[in-house]
ROSE-4610 file (N, C-alpha, C; in Angstrom, 1 decimal, always signed):
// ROSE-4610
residu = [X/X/X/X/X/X/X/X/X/X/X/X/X/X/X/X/X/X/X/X/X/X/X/X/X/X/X/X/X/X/X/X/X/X/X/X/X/X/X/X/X/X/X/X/X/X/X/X/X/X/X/X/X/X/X/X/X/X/X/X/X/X/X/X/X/X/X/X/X/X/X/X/X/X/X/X/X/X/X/X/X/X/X/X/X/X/X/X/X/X/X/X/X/X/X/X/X/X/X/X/X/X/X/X/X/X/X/X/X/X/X/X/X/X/X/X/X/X/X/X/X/X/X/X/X/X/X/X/X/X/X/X/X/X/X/X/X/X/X/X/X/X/X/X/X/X/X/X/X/X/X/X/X/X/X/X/X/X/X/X/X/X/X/X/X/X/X/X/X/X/X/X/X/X/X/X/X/X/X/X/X/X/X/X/X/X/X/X/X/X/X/X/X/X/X]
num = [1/1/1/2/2/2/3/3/3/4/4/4/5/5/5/6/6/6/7/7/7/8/8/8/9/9/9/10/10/10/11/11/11/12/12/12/13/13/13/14/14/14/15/15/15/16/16/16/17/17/17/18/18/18/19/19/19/20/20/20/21/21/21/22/22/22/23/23/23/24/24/24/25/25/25/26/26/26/27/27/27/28/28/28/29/29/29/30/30/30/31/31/31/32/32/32/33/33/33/34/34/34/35/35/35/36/36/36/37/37/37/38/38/38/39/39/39/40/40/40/41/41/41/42/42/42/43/43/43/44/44/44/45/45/45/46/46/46/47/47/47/48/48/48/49/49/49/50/50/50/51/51/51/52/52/52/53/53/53/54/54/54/55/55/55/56/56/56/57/57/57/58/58/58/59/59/59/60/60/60/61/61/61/62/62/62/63/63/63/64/64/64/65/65/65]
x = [-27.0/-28.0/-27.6/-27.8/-27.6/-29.1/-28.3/-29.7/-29.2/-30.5/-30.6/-29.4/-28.7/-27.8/-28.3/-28.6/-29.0/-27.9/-28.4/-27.6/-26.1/-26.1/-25.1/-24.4/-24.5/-24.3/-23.1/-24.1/-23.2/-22.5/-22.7/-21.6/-19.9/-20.4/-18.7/-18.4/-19.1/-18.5/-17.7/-18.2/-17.6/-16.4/-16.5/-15.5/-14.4/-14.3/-13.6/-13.0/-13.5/-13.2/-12.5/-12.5/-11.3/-10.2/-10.4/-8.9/-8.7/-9.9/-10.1/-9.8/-9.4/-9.6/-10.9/-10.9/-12.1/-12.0/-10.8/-10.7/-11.1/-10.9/-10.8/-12.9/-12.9/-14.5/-15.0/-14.8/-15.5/-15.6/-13.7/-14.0/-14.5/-14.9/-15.3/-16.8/-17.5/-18.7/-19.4/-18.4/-18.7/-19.3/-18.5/-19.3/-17.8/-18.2/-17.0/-16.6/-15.1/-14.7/-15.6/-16.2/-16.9/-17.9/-18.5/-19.7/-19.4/-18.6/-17.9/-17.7/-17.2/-16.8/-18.2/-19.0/-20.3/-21.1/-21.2/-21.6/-21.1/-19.4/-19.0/-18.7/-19.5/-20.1/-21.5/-22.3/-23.4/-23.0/-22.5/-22.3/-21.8/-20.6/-20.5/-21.2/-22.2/-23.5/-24.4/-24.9/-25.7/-25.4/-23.9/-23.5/-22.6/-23.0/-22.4/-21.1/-19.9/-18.5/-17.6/-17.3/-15.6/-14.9/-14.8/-13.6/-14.4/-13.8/-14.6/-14.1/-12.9/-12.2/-13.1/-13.2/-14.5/-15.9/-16.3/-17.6/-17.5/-16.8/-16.0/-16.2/-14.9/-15.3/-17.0/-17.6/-19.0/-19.8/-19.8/-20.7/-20.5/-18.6/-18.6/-18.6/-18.6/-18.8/-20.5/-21.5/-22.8/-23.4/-22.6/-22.5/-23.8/-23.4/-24.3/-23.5/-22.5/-21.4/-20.9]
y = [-22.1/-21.1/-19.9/-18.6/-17.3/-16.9/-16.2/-14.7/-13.4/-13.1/-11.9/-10.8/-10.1/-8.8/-7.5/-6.6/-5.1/-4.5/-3.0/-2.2/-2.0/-2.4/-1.5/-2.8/-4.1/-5.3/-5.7/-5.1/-4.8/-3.6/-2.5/-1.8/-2.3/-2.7/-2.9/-4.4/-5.1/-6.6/-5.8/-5.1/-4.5/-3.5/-2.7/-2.3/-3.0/-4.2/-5.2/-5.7/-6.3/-6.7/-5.6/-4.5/-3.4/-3.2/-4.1/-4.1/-3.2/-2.4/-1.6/-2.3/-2.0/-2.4/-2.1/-2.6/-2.0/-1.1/-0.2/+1.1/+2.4/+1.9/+2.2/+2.5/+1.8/+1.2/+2.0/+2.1/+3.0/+4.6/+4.7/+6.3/+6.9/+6.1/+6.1/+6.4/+5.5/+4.9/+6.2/+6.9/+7.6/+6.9/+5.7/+4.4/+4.7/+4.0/+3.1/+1.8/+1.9/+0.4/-1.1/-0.6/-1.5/-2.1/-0.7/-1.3/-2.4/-1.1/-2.2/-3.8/-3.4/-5.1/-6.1/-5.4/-6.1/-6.4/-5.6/-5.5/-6.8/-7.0/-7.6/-9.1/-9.1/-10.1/-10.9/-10.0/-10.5/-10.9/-10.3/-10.4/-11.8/-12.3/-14.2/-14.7/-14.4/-15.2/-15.5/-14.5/-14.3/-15.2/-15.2/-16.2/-16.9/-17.8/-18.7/-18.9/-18.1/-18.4/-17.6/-18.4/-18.2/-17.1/-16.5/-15.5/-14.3/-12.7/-11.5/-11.9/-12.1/-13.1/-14.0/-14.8/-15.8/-15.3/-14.4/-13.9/-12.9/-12.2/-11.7/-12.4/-13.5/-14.3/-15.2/-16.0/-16.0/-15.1/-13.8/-12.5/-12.5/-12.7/-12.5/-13.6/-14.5/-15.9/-15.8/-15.5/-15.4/-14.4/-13.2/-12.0/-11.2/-11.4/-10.2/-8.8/-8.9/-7.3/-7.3]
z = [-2.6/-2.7/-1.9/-2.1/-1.9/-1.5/-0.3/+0.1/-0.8/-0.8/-2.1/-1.1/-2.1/-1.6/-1.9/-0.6/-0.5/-1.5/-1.7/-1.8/-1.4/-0.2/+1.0/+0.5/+0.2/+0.2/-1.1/-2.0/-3.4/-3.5/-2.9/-2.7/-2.2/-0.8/-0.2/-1.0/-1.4/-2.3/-2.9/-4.3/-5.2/-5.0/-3.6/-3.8/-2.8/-2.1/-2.0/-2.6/-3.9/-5.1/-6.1/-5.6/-6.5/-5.8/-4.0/-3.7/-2.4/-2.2/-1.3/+0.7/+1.4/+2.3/+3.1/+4.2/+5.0/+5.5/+6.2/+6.1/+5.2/+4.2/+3.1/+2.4/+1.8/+2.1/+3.3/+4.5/+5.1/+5.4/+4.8/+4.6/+3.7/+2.2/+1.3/+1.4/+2.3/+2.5/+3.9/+4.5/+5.3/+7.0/+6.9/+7.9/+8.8/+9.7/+11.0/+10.3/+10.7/+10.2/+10.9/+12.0/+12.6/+11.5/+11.4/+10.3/+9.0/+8.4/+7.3/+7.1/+8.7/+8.8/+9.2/+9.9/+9.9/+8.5/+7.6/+6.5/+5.4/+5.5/+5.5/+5.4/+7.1/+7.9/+7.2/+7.1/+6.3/+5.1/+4.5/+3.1/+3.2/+3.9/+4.0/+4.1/+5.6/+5.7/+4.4/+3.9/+2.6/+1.5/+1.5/+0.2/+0.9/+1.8/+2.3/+2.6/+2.1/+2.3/+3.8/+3.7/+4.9/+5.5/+4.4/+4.0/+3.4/+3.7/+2.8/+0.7/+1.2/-0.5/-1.7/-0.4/-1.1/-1.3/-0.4/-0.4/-2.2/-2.0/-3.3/-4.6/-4.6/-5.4/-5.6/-5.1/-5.2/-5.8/-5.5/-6.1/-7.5/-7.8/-9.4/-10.4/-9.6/-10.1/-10.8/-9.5/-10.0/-10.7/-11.0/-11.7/-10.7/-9.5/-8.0/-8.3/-8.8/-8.9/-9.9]
């Protein structure tokens, strides 16, 4: 089971999943890498996985991104 994903949520998944880093993602995003990485952070909690990879994978597995 998954918690529902914000905006901000399916943003950095997706561009995770194009390969982006979190540096990256955040200059993009106009954020702090901090954030990013918090963002991140939720986004495993939310869908339960390990890794930002796995969190990734899960999203496109369930078609969230």
């Amino acid at each position: 089971m998954t918690l529902p994903l914000d905006t901000r949520d399916i943003t950095i998944l997706r561009r995770l999943a194009a390969g982006q880093s979190l540096k990256g993602v955040a200059r993009d995003q106009g954020l702090g890498v901090d954030s990013v990485r918090f963002h991140a952070r939720i986004c495993r909690l939310k869908l339960g996985a390990r890794t930002s990879t796995e969190a990734v994978a899960i999203a496109l597995r369930e078609r969230l991104i």
